[in-house]
DOVEX-358763 format. One record per residue (C-alpha): x, y, z. Coordinates in steps of 0.02 Angstrom, whole numbers, plus 50000, padded with zeros to 5 digits. Layout:
N
XYZ...
REM end
This chain:
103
500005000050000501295011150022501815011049831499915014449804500125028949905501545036749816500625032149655499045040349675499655054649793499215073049751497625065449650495935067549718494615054349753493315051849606492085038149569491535037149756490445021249759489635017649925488235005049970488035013550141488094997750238490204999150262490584993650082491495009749976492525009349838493295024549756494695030449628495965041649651496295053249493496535042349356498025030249434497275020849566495665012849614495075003349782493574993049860493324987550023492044978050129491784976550311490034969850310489324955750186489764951150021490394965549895489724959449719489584972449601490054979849445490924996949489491655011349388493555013549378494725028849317495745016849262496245012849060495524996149011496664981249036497084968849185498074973249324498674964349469497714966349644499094972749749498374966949922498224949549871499814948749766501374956349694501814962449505503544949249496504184949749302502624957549230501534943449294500244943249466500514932649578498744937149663496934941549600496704948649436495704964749377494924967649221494554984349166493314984049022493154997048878491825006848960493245008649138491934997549247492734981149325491814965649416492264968049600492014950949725492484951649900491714940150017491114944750169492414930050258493884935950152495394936750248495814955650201494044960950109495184974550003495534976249844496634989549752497694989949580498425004849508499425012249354500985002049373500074987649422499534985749228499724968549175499484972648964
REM end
């Protein structure tokens, strides 16, 4: 997290998603974009700032040699991505950002 904070610092927070029961998600500027849960499942289509691609979920995993060696995120061609966090998930965060781009 702390190379996300280098990343996306000096940006401000866009796309603010919240469901209002302790599940937010929001992007900030257009190089880095996180989800959390703390209560139930998160299963939801959201909207990114990010370019369309996959990138590498840098809570569960590292970028090592280009390739992930946690979750994957795909940004589709419209900038929304298919977030799934369980409610029992270890962590229930997600985040990827601009150097975290996979292709």
């Amino acid at each position: 997290m702390v190379e996300f904070r280098n990343i996306v610092k000096d940006t401000p927070v866009t796309n603010w998603w919240s469901n209002g029961h302790q599940q937010i998600a929001f992007c900030r500027g257009n190089k880095g974009f996180i989800a959390f849960t703390n209560w139930g499942d998160l299963d939801k289509n959201l909207q990114t700032c990010l370019s369309p691609g996959t990138y590498c979920d840098i809570i569960s995993g590292n970028l090592i040699n280009r390739k992930c060696t946690g979750k994957i995120i795909t940004v589709r061609e419209n900038g929304t991505t298919h977030i799934s966090l369980p409610a029992n998930a270890e962590d229930g965060v997600m985040a990827t950002h601009i150097n975290a781009k996979l292709e």
